[in-house]
N, C-alpha and C positions, 0 to 999 in steps of 0.2 A: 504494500500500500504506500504509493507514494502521496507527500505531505508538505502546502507548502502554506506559510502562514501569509497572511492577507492583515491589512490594517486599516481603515480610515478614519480619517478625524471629519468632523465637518463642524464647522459654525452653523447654529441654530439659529439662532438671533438674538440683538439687541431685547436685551429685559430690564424693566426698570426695577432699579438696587431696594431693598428693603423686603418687607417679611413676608411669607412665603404666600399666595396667590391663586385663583383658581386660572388666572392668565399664565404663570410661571408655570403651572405644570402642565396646561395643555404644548406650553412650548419645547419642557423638558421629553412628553409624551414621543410628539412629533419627531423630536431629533432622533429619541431613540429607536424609532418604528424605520427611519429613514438611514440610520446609520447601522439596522441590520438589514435591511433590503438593500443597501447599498454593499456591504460585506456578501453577499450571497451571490449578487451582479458579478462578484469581481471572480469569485470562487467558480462561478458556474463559466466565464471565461478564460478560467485556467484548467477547463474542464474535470471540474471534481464535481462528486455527486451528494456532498453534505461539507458543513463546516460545525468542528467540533471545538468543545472547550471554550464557545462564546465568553468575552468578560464586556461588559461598558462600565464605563468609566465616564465621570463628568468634571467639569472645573471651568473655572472664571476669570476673564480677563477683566479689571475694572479699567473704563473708558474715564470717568472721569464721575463728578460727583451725580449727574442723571443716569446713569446707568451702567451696566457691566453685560459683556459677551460672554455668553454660557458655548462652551466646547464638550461633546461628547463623541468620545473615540469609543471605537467597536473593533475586538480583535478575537481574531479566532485564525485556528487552522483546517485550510482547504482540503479534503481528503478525495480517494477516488476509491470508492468501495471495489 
């Protein structure tokens, strides 16, 4: 079984800073539905037929006092059953 790991990060978007939101998490939601359809994009063009071991991960760049860029990275490894 060959194996090879695959990664993306993607910017979600611009969210305003302060306490937690039902806008914050539909944004959180979004990235991360999009940062595993975009991992499986990459995998099913390196011709595997699953990617295992999924992790996401998320983090924040602050822009400045109106708001902060939320990042969530998706990584896993592409396999070929």
């Amino acid at each position: 079984m060959a194996a090879t790991p695959c990664e993306i990060s993607l910017l979600a978007s611009a969210i305003s800073s302060g306490g937690r939101t039902g806008a914050y998490e539909r944004v959180f939601e979004r990235g991360q539905q999009e940062a595993l359809a975009e991992i499986e994009q990459r995998a099913s063009r390196l011709g595997a037929d699953a990617v295992i071991g999924v992790q996401i991960s998320t983090d924040t760049i602050n822009l400045d006092e109106t708001g902060v860029l939320m990042l969530i990275t998706a990584t896993g490894t592409a396999v070929k059953l």
